[in-house]
N, C-alpha and C positions, 0 to 999 in steps of 0.2 A: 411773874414767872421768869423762871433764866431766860436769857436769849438763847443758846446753847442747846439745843435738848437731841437726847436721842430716841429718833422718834422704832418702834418697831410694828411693821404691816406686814401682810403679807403678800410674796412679788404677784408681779413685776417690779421692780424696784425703780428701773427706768424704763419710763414711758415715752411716746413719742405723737408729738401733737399735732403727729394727720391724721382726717380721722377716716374711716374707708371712703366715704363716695370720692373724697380728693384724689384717691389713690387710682379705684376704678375709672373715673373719667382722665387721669391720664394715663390711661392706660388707650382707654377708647383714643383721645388725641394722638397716639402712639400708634395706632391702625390707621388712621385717615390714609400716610405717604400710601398705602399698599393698596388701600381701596380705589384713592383715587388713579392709581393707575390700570388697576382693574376695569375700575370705567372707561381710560381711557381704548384699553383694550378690546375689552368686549362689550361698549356702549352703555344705553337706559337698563339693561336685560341686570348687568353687576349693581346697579341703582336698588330697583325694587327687590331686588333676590334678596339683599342686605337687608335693606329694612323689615322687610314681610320678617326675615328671622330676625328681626329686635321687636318688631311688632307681638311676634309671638311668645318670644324668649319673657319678656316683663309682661303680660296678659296672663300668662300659663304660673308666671309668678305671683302677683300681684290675688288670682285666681284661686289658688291653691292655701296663701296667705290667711285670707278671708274665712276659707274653709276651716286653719289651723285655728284662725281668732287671733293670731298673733299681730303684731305692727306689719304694715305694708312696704316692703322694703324696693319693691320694681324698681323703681327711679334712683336707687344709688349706684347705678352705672354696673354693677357684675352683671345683671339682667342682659343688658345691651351689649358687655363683653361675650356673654355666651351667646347672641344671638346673629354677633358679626361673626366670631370665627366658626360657627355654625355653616355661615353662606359661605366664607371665605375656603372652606376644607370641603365643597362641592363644586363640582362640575360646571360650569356656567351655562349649560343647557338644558340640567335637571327640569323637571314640572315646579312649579313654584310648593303645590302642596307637601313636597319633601320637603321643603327647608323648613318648612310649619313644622311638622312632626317632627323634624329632629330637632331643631328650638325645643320644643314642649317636652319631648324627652329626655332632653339631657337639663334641664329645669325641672323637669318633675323626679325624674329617676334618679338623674346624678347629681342632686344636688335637695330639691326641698325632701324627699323621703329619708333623708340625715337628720334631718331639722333645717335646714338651710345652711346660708354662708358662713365658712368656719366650721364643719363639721361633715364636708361631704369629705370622702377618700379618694373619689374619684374627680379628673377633671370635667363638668359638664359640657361643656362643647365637645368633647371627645366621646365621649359616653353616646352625646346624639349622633354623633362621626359614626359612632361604631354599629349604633343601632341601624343606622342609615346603609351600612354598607353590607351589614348581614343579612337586613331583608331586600331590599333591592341593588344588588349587585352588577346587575347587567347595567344600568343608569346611570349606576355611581363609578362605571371606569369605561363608562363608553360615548357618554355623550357630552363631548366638547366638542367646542366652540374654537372655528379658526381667528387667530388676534389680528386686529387693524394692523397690516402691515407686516404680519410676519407668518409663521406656519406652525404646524401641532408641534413635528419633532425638534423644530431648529435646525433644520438640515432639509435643504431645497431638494427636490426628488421625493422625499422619501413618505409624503404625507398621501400621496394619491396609492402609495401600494400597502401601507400600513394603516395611515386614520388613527396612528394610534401617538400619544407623548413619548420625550425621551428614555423616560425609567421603562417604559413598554417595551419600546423598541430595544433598547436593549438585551430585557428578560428573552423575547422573543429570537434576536437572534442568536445568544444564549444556548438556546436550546437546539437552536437550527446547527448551532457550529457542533455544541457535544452530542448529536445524536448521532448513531455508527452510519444509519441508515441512508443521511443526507446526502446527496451527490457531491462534485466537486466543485459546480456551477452555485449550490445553495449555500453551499460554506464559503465561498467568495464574494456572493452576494451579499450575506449576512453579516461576514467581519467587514465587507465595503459599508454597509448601512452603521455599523458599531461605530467606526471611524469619523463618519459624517455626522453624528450626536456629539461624537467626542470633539471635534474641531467649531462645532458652536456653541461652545459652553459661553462663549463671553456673550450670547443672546440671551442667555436667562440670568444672569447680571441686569438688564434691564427690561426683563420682562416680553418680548415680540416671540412669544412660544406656547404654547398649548400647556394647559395646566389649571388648575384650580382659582379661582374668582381672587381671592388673596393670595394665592403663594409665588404668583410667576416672577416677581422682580424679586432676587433679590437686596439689589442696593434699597431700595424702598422700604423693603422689613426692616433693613440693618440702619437706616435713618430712625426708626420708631423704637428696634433695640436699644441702639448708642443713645438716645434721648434717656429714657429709662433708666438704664445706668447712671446716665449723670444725676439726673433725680432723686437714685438711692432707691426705686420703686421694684429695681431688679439685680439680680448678683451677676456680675460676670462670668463668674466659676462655673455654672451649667452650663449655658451657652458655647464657652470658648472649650470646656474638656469636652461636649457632643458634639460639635462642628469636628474638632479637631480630631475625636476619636473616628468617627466617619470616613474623612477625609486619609488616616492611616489605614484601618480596615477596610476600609473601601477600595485604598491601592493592592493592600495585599490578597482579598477574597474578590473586589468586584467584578473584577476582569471575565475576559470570554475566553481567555486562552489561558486559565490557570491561572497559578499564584503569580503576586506583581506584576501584574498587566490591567491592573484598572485605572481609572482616570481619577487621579484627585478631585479636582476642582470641578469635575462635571459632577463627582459625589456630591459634592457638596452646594453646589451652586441648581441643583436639578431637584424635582418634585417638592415636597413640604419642609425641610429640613429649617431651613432659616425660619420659620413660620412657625413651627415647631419648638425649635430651642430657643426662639428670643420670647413667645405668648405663650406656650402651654406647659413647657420642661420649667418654665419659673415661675410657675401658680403658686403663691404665699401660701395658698390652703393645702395644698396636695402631694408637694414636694420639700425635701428636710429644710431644718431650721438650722440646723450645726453648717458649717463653713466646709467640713471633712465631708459629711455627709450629701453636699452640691457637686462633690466632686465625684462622691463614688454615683450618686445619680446619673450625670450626665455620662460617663463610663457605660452605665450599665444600658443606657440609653444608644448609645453609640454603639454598643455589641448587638442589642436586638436589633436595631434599624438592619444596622448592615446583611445580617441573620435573615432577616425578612425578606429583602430585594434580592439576596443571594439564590434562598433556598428555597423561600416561603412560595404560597398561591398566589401573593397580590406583588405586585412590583416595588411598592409603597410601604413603608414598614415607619413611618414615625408616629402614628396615631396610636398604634396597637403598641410602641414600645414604649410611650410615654404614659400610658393605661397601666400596663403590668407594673412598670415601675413605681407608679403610686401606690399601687399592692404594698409593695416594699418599704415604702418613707416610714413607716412607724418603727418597722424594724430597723432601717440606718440610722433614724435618728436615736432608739434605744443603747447602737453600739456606738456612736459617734458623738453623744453628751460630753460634753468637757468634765473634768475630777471637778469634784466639787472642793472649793478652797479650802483647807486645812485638813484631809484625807491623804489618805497613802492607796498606790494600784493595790489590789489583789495581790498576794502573795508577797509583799514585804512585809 
């Protein structure tokens, strides 16, 4: 036979030779920098909350599997991805039997009721975020855990009269500043309390502040991001357009006194947001595949976040804007598909 031949299949055309568990366990090595300063934060309590939801997360799979009769796939690492940032997107003081149930639901609902991996639309750890936070809501935004060394808000004072994190405290004074009804004493108290979140933003930089099991450091996410990137296992282009989009609407909506008076860097460096757009806004399965389409994700991501904390009930808006948005990847990726080589656009 020739050497030469042209062979015709059909695509993928190029392939590439990792094969997923390579992918999800590093992805898992890519969470350790966050977890482990979670422990160092909030002790053995950040230990077993994690595991219990990896324990659950591939049990509840692994379970379900059996059921389906299909291959048992628990141990190729997505299992133990939804089950860490399961833990990581609660409270560090929740009851343990929440992090189970959310594990299990967002494994059973957001993901094996699809068929499994590769075909849920939704992301599963977020799905059990979400489940977690509609039914027990008093839990899920009230009971934290003061960190080894530092305080809820980041700001000395302010934790004995609030108890509550910086995205809180905020919202709270927020409200205290635009209500008519406030005295003069409460609107100075409350832009004093906005100011003192806003002057220790470089503590949530490395974590000594009140906040969720995985999300307090940022540098630590952004070790486990930057790794990823260099691996090729994550696109830069979400991440960097939802940071960035944040950080602009954040300046011109977040404020307590009106347009262009919010805090960059506190936007961004405060609640889930790095945690958010380096693991969940760049889920292979759930978010587009086109290069255009990363961009208008993370855009779209960055307008609800900021939408949420502005306006919304919960202070916190990356979980529920990175949900909706998956809504939408089949549609960005329908408008966002490259011409295909040797076609003309519509209407020439």
């Amino acid at each position: 036979m020739p050497e030469n031949k042209l062979i015709v299949s059909s695509s993928p055309h190029v392939r590439s030779g990792v094969a997923t568990p390579a992918i999800m366990w590093n992805v898992v090595l890519a969470l350790l920098p966050a977890w482990i300063v979670g422990i160092y934060y909030f002790g053995p309590r950040a230990i077993w909350l994690t595991l219990i939801g990896i324990v659950a997360a591939a049990a509840t799979e692994a379970i379900i599997q059996k059921i389906r009769k299909v291959p048992v796939t628990a141990m190729d690492g997505s299992a133990v991805i939804t089950g860490m940032l399961v833990a990581f997107n609660v409270p560090p003081g929740v009851p343990w039997w929440m992090v189970v149930i959310g594990s299990a639901v967002g494994i059973a609902i957001g993901k094996q009721v699809f068929g499994g991996l590769g075909h849920n639309p939704l992301n599963p750890a977020l799905v059990g975020r979400a489940f977690l936070m509609a039914s027990w809501p008093v839990q899920m935004t009230t009971e934290w855990i003061l960190p080894r060394g530092g305080s809820l808000s980041g700001a000395t004072g302010l934790d004995a009269v609030t108890g509550a994190t910086p995205l809180t405290v905020l919202k709270l004074a927020r409200s205290t500043i635009l209500d008519p009804a406030s005295s003069i004493e409460q609107v100075e108290s409350a832009t004093a309390s906005v100011q003192a979140i806003y002057a220790a933003w470089p503590q949530q930089l490395i974590g000594n502040i009140g906040g969720c099991i995985g999300e307090i450091s940022a540098i630590a996410i952004l070790l486990g991001g930057i790794y990823l990137i260099i691996r090729g296992f994550c696109d830069w282009r979400t991440p960097i357009t939802y940071i960035a989009g944040v950080a602009l609407l954040g300046w011109i909506f977040g404020g307590e006194s009106g347009f262009f008076t919010g805090h960059a860097l506190f936007q961004i460096f405060t609640g889930g947001l790095f945690l958010g757009a380096f693991f969940m806004a760049t889920d292979m399965v759930t978010t587009p595949i086109t290069k255009k389409g990363r961009w208008i994700f993370g855009i779209g991501c960055a307008v609800l976040t900021v939408f949420i904390r502005r306006w919304g009930g919960y202070p916190e808006g990356v979980s529920y804007s990175i949900l909706i948005m998956n809504i939408f990847t089949p549609i960005i990726d329908r408008h966002t598909k490259p011409r295909i080589f040797g076609t003309k656009k519509a209407g020439q």
